[in-house]
Biopython code that builds the backbone (N, CA, C, O; Angstrom):
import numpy as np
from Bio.PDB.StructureBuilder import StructureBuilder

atoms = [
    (1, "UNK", "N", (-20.438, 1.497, -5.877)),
    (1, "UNK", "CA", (-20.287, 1.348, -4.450)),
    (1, "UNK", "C", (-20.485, 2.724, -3.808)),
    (1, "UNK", "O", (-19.906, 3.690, -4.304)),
    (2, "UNK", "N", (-21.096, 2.836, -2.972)),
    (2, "UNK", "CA", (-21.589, 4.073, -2.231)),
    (2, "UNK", "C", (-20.116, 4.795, -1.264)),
    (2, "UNK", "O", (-19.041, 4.280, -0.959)),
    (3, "UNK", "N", (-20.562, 5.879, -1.055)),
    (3, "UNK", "CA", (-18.664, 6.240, -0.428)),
    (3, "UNK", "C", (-18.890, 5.605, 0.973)),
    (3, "UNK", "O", (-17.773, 5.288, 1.380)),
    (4, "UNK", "N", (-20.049, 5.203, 2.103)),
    (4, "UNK", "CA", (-19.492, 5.030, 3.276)),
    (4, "UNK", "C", (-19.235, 3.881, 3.327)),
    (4, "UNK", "O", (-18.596, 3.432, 4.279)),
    (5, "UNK", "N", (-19.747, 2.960, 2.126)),
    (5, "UNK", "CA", (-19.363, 1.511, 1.581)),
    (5, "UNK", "C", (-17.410, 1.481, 1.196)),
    (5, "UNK", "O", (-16.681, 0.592, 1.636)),
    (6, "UNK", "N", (-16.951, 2.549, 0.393)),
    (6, "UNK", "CA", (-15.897, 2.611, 0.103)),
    (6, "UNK", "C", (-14.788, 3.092, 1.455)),
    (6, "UNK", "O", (-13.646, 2.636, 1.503)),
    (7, "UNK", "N", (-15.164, 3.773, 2.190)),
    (7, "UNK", "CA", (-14.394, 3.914, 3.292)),
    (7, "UNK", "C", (-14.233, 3.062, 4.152)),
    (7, "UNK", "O", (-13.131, 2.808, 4.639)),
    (8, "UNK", "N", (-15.257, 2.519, 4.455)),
    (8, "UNK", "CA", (-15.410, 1.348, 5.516)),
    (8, "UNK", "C", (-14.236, 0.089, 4.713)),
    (8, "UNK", "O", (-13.446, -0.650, 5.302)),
    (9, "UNK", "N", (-14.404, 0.161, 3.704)),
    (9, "UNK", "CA", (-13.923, -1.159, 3.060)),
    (9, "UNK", "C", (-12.636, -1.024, 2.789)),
    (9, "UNK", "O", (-11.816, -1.935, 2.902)),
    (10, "UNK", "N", (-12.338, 0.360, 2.340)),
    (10, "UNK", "CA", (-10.689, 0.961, 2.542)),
    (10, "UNK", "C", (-10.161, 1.211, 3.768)),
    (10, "UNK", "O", (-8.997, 1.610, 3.716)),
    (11, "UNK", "N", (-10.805, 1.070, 5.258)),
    (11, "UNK", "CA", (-10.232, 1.052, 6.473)),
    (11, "UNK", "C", (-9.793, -0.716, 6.482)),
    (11, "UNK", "O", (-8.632, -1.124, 6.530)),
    (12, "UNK", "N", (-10.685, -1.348, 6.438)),
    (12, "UNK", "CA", (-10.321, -2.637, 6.472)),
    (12, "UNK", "C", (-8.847, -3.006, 5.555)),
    (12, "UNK", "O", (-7.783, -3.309, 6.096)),
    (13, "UNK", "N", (-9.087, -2.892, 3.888)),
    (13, "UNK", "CA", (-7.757, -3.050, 3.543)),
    (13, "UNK", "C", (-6.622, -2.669, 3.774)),
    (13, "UNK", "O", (-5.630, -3.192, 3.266)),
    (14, "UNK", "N", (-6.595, -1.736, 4.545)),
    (14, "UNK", "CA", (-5.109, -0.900, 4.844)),
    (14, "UNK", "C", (-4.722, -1.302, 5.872)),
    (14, "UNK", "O", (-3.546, -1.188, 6.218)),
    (15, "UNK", "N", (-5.860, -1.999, 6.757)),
    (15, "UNK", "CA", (-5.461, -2.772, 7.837)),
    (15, "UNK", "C", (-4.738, -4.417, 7.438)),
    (15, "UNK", "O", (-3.728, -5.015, 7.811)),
    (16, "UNK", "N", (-5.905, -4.730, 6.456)),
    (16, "UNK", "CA", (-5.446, -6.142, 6.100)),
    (16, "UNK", "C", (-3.761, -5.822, 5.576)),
    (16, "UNK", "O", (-2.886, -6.640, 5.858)),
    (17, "UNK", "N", (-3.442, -4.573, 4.806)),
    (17, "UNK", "CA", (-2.363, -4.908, 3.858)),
    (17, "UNK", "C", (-1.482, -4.523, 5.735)),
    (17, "UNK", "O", (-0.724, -5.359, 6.228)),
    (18, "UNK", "N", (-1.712, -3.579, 6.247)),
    (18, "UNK", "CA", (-0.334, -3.841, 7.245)),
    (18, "UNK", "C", (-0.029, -5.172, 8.081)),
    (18, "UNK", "O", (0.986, -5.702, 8.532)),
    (19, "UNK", "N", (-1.186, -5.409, 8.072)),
    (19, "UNK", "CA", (-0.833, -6.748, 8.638)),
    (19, "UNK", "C", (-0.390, -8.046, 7.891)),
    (19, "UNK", "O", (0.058, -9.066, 8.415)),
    (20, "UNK", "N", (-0.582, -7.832, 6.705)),
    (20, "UNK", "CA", (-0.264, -9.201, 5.486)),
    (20, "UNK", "C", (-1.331, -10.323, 5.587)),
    (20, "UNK", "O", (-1.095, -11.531, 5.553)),
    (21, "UNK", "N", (-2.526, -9.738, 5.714)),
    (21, "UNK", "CA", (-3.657, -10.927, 5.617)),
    (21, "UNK", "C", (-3.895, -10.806, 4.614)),
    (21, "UNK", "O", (-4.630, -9.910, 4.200)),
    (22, "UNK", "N", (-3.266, -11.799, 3.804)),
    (22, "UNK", "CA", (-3.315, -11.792, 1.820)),
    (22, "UNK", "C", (-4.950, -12.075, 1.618)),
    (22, "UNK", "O", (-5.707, -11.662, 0.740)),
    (23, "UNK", "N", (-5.193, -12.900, 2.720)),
    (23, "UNK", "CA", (-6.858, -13.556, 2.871)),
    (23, "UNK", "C", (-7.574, -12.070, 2.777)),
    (23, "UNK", "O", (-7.977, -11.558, 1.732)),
    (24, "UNK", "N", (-7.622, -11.668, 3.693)),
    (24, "UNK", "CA", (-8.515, -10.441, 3.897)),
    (24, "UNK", "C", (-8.515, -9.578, 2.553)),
    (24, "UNK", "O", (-9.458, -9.156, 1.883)),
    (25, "UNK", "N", (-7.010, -9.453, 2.374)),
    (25, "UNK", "CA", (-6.693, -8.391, 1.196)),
    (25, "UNK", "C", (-7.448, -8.355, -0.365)),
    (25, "UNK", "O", (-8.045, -7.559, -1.089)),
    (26, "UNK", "N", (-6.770, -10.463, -0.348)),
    (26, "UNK", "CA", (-7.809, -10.803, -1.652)),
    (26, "UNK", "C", (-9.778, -10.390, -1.365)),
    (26, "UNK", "O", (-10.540, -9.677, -2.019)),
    (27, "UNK", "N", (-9.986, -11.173, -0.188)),
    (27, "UNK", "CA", (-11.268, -11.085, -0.552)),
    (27, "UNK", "C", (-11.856, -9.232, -0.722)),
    (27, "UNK", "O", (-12.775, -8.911, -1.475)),
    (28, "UNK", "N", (-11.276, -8.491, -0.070)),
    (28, "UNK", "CA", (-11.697, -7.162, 0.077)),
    (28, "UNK", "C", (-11.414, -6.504, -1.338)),
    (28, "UNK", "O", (-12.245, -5.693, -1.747)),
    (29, "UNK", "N", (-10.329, -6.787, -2.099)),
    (29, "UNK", "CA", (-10.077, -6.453, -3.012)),
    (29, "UNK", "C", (-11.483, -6.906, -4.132)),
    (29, "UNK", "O", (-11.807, -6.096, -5.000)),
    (30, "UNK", "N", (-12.175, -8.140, -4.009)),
    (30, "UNK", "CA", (-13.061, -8.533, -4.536)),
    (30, "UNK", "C", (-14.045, -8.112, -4.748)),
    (30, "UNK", "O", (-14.713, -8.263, -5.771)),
    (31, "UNK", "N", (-14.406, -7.249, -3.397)),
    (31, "UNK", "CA", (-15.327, -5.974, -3.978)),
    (31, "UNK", "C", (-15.333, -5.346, -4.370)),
    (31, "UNK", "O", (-16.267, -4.567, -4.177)),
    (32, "UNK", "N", (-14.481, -5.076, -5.169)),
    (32, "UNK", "CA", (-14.636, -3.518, -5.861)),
    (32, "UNK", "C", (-13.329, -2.396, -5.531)),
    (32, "UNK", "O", (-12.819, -1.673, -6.387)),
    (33, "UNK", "N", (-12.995, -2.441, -4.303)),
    (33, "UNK", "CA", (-12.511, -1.432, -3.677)),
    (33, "UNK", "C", (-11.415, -1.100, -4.326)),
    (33, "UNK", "O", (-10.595, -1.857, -4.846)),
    (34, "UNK", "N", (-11.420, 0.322, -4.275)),
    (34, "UNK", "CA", (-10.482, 0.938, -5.266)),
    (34, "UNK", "C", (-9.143, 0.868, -4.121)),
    (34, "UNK", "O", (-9.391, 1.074, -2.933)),
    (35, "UNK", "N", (-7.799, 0.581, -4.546)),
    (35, "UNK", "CA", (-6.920, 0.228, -3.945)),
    (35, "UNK", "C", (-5.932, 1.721, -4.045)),
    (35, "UNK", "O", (-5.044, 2.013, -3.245)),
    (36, "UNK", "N", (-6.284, 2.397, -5.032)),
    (36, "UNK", "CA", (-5.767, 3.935, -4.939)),
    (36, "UNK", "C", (-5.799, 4.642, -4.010)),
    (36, "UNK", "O", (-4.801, 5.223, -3.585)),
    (37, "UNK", "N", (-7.046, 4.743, -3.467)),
    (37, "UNK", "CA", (-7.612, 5.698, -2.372)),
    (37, "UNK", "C", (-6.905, 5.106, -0.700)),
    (37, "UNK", "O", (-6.432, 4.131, -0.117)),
    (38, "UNK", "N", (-7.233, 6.353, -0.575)),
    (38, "UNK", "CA", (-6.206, 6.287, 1.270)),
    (38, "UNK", "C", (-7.259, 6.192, 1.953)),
    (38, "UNK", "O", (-8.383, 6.378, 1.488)),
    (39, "UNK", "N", (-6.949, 5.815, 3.431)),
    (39, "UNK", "CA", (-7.818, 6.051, 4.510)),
    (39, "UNK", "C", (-8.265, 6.965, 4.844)),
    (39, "UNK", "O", (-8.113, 7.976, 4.158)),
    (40, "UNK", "N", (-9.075, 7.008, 6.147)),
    (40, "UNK", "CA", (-9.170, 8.661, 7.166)),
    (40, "UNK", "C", (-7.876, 8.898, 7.192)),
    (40, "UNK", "O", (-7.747, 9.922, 6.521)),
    (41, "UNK", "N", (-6.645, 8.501, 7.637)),
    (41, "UNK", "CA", (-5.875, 9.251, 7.945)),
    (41, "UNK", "C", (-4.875, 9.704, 7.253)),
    (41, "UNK", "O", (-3.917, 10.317, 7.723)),
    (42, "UNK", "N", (-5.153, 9.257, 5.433)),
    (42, "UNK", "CA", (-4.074, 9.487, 4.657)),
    (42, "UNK", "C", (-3.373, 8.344, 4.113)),
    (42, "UNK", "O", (-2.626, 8.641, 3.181)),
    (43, "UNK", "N", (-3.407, 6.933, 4.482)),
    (43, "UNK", "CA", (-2.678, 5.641, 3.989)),
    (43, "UNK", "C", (-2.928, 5.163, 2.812)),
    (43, "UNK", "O", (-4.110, 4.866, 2.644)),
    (44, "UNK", "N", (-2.186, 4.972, 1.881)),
    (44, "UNK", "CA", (-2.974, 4.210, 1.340)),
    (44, "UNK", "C", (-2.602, 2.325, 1.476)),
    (44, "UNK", "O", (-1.718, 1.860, 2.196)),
    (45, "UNK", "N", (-3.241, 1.768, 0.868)),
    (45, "UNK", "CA", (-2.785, 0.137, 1.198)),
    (45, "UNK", "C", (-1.578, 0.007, 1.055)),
    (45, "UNK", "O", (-1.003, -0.343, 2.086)),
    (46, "UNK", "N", (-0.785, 0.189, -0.055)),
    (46, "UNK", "CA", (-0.092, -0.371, -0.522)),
    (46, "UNK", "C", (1.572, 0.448, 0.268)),
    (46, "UNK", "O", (2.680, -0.088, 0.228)),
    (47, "UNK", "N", (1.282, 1.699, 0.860)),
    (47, "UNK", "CA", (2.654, 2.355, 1.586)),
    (47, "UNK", "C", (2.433, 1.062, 3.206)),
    (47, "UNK", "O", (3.218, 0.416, 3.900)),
    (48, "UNK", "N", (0.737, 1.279, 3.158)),
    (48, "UNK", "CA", (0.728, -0.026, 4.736)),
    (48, "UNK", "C", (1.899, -1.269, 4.499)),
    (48, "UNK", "O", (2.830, -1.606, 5.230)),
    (49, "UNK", "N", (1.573, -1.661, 3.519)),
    (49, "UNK", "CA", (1.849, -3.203, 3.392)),
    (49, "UNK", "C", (3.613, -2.876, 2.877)),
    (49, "UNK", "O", (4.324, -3.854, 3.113)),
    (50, "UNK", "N", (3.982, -2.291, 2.563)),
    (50, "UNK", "CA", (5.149, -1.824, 2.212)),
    (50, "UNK", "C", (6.091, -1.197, 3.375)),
    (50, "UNK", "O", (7.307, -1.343, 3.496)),
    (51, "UNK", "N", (5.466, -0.679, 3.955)),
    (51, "UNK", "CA", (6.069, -0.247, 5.166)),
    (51, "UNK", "C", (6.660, -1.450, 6.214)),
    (51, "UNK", "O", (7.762, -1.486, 6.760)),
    (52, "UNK", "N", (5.536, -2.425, 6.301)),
    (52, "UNK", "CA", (5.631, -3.681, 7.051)),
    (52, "UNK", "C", (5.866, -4.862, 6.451)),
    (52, "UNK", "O", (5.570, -5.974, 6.891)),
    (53, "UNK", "N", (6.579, -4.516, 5.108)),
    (53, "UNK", "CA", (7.329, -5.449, 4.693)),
    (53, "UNK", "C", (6.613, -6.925, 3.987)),
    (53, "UNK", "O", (7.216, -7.997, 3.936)),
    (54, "UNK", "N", (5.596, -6.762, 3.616)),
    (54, "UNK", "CA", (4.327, -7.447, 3.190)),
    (54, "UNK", "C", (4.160, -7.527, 1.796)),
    (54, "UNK", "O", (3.331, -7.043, 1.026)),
    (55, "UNK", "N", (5.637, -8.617, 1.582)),
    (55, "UNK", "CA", (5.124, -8.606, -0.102)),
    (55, "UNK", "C", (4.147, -9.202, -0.493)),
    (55, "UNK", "O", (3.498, -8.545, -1.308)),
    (56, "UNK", "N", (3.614, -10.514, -0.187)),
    (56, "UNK", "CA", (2.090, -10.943, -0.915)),
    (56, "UNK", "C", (1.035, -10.004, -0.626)),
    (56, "UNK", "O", (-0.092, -10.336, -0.992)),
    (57, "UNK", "N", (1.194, -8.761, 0.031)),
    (57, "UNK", "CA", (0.408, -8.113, -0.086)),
    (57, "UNK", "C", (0.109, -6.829, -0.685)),
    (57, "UNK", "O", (-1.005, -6.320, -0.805)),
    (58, "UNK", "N", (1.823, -6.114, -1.242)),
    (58, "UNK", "CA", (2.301, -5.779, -2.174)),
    (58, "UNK", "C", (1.799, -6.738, -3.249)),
    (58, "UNK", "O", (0.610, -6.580, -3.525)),
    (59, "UNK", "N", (2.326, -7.524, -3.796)),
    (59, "UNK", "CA", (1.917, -7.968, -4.897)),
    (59, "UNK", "C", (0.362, -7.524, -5.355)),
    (59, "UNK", "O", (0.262, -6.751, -6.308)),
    (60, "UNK", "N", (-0.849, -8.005, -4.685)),
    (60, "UNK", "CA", (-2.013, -8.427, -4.612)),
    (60, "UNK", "C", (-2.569, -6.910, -5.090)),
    (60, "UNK", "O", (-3.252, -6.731, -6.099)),
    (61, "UNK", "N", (-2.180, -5.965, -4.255)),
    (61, "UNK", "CA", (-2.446, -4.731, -4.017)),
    (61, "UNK", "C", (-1.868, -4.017, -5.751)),
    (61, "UNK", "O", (-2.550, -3.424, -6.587)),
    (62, "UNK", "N", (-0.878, -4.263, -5.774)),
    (62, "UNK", "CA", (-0.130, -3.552, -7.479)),
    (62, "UNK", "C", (-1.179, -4.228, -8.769)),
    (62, "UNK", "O", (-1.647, -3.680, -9.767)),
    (63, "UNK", "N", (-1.323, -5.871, -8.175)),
    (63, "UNK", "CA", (-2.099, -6.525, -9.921)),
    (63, "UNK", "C", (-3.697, -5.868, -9.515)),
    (63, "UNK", "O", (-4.652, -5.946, -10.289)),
    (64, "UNK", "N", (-3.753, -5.257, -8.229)),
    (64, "UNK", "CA", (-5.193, -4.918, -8.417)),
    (64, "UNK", "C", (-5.581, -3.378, -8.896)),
    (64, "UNK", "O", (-6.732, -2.963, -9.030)),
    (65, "UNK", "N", (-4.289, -2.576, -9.137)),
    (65, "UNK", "CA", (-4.217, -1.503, -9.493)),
    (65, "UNK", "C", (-3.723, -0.268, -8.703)),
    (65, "UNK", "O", (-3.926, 0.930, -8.903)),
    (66, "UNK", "N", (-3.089, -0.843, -7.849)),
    (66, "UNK", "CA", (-2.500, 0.318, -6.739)),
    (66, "UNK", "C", (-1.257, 0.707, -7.219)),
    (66, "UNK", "O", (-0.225, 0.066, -7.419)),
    (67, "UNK", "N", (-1.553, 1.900, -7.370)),
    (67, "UNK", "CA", (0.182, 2.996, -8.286)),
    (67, "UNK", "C", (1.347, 2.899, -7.217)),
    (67, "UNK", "O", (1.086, 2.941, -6.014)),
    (68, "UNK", "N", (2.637, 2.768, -7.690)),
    (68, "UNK", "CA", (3.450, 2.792, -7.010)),
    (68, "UNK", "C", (4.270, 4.129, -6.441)),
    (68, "UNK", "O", (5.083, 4.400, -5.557)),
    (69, "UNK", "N", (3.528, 4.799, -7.528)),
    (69, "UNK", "CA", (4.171, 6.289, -7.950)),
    (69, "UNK", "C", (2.727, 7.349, -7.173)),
    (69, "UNK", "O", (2.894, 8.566, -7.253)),
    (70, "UNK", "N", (1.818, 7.002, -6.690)),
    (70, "UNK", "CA", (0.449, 7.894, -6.402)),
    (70, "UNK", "C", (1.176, 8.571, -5.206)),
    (70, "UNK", "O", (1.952, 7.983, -4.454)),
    (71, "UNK", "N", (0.817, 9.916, -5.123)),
    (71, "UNK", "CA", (0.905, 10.030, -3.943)),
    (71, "UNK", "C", (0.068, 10.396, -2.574)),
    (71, "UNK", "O", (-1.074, 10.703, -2.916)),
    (72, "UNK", "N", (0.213, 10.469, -1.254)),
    (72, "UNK", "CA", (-1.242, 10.586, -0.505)),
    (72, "UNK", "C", (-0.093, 11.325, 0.514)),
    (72, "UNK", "O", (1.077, 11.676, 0.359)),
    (73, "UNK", "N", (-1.027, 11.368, 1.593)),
    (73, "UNK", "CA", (-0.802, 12.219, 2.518)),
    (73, "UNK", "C", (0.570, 11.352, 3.386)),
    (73, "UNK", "O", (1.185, 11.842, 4.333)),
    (74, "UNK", "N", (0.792, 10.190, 2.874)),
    (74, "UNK", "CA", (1.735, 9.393, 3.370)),
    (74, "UNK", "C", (2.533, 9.136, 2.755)),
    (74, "UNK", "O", (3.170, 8.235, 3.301)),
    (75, "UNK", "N", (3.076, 9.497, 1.539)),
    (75, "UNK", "CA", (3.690, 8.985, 0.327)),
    (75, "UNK", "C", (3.627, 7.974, -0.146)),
    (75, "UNK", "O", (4.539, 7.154, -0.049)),
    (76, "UNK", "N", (2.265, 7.710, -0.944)),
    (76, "UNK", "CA", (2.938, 6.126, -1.422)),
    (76, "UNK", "C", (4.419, 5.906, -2.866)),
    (76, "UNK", "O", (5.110, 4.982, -3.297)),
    (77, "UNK", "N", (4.251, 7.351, -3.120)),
    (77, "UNK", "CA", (5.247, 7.482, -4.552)),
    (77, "UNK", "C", (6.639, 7.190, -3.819)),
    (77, "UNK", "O", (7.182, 7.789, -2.891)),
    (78, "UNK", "N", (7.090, 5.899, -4.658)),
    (78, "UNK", "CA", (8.359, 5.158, -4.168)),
    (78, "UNK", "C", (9.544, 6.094, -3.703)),
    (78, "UNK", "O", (10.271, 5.660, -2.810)),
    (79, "UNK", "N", (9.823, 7.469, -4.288)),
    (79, "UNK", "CA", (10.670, 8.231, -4.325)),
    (79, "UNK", "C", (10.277, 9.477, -3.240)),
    (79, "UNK", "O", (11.165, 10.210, -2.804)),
    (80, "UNK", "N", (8.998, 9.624, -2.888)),
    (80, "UNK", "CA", (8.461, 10.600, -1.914)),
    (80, "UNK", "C", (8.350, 10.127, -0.284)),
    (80, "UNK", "O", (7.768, 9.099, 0.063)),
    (81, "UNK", "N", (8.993, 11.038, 0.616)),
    (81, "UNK", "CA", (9.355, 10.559, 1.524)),
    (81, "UNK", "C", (8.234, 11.109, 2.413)),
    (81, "UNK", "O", (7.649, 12.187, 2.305)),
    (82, "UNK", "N", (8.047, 10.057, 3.386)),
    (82, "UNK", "CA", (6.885, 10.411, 4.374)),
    (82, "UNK", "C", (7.176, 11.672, 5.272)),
    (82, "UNK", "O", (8.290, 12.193, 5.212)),
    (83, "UNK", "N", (6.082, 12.234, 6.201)),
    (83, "UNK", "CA", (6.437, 13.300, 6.919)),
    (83, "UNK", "C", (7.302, 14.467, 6.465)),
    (83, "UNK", "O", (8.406, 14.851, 6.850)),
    (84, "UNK", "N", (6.314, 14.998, 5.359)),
    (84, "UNK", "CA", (6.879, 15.702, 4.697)),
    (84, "UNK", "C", (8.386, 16.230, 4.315)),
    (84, "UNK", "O", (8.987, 17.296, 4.448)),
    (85, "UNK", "N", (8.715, 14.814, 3.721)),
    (85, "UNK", "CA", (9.933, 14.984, 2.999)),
    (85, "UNK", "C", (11.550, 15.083, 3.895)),
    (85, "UNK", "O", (12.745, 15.290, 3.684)),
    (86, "UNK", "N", (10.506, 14.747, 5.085)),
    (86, "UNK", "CA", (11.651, 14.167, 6.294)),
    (86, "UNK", "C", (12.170, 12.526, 6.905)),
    (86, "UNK", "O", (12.995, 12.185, 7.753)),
    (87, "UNK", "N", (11.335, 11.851, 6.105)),
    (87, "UNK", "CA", (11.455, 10.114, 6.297)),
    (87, "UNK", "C", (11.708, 9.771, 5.277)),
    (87, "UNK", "O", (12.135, 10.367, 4.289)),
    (88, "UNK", "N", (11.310, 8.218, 5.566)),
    (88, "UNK", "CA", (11.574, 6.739, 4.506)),
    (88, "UNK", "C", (10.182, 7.379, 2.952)),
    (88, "UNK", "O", (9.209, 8.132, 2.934)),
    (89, "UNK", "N", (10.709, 6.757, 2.206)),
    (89, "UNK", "CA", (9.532, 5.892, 0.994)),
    (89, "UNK", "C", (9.226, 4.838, 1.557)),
    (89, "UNK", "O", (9.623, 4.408, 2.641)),
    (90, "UNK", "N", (8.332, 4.286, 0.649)),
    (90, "UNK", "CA", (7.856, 3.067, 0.858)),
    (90, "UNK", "C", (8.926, 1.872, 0.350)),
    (90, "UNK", "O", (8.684, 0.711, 0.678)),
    (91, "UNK", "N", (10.161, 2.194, -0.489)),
    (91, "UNK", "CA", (11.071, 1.390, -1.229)),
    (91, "UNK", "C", (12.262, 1.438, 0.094)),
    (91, "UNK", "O", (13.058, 0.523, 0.307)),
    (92, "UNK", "N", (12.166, 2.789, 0.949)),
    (92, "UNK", "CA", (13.562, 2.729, 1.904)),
    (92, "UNK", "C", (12.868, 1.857, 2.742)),
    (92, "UNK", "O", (13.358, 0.729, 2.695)),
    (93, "UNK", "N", (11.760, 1.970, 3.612)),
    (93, "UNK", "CA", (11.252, 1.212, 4.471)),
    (93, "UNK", "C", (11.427, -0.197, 3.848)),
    (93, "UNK", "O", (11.537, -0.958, 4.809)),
    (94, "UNK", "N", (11.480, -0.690, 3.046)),
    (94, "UNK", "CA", (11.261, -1.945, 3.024)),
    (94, "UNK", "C", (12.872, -2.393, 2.467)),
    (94, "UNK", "O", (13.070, -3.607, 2.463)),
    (95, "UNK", "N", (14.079, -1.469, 1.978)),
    (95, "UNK", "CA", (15.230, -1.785, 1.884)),
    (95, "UNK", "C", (15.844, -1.969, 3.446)),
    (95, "UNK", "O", (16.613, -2.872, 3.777)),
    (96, "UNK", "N", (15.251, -0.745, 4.465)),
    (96, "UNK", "CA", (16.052, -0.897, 5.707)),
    (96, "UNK", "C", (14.948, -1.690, 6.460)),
    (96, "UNK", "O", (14.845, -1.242, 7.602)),
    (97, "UNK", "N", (14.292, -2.470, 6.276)),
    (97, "UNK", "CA", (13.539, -3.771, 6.740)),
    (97, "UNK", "C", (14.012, -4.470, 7.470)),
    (97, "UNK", "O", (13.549, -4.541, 8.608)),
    (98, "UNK", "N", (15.569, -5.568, 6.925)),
    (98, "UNK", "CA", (15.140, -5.545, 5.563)),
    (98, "UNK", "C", (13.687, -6.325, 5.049)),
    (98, "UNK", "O", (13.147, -7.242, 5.667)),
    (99, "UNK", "N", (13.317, -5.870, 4.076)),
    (99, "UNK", "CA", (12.068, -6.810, 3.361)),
    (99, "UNK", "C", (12.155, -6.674, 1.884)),
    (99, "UNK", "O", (11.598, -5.994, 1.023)),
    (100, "UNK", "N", (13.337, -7.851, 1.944)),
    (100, "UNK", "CA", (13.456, -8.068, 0.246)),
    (100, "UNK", "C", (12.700, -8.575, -0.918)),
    (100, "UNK", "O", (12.963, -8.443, -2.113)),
    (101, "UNK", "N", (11.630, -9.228, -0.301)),
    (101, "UNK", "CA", (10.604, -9.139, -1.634)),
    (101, "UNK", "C", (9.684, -8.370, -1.804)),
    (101, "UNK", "O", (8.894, -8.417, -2.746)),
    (102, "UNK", "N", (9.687, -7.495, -0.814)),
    (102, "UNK", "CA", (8.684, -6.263, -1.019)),
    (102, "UNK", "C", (9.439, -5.015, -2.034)),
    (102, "UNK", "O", (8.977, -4.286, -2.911)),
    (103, "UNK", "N", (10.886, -5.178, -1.414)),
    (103, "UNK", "CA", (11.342, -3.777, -2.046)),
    (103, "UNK", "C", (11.574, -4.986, -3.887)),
    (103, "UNK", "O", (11.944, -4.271, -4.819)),
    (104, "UNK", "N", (11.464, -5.864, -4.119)),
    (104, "UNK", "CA", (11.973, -6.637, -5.419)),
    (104, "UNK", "C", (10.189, -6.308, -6.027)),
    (104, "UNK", "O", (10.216, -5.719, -7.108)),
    (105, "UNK", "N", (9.167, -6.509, -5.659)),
    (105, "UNK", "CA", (7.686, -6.334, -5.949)),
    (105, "UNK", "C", (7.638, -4.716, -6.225)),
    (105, "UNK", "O", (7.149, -4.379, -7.303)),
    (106, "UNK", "N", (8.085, -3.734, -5.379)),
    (106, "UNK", "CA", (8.146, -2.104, -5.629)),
    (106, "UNK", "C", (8.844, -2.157, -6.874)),
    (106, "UNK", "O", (8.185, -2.024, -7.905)),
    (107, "UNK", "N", (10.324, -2.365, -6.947)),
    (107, "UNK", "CA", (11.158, -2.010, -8.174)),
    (107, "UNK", "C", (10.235, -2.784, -9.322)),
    (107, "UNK", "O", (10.010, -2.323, -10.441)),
    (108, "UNK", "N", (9.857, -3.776, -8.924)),
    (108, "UNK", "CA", (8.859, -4.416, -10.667)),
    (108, "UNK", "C", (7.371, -3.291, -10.863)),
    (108, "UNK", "O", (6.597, -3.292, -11.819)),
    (109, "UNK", "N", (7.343, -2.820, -10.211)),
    (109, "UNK", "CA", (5.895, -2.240, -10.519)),
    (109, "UNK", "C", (6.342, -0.582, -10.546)),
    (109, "UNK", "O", (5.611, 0.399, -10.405)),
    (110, "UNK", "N", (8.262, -0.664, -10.850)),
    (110, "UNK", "CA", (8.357, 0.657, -11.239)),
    (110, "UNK", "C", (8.741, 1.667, -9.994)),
    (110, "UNK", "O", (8.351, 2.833, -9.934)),
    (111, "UNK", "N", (9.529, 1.057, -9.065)),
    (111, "UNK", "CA", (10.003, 2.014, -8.157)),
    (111, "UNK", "C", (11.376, 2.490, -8.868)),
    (111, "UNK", "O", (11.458, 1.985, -9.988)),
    (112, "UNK", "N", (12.270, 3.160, -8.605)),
    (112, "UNK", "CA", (13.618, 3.482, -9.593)),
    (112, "UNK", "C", (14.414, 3.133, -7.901)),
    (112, "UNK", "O", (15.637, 3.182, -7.772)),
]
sb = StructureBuilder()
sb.init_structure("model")
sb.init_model(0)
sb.init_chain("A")
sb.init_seg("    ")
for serial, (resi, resn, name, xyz) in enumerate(atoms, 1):
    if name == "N":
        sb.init_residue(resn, " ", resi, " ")
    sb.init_atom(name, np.array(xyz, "f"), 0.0, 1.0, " ", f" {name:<3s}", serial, name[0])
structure = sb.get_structure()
């Protein structure tokens, strides 16, 4: 996949995962798109969809290979806090949600 192919397609998923369009998520995921990588602005999918409490999209996002532990300019590492080390994780955001099957989908894929 070419990179302006991969960006374009990683703006879309990070959108799909904040919003919980499992639809969008699956099919985008279908191409290829590496679910590691962040946006322009640093996101990656899986802190989106975690943040907003989006477990089928958590889920979708982890069996497709998105680390729970990676980190980006946003923290997706469950234990690394956004805004440099002045906010939530992606595990607090979704404990003070609440969004209990997101933070139950984080701890299975290895949040502590």
């Amino acid at each position: 996949m070419n990179r302006r192919r991969q960006k374009k397609l990683t703006e879309r998923l990070v959108f799909a995962a904040l919003t919980g369009d499992t639809a969008a998520v699956a099919t985008i995921l279908r191409t290829g798109v590496d679910p590691r990588l962040p946006n322009a602005e640093g996101t990656l999918p899986l802190y989106a969809a975690s943040v907003h409490g989006e477990a089928g999209a958590v889920r979708l996002l982890l069996r497709a290979g998105a680390e729970p532990d990676a980190e980006s300019g946003h923290g997706c590492d469950p234990n690394l806090r956004e805004d440099h080390g002045t906010g939530y994780s992606p595990l607090r955001w979704a404990r003070n949600g609440p969004h209990p099957e997101t933070e139950a989908a984080l701890l299975a894929a290895g949040a502590p």
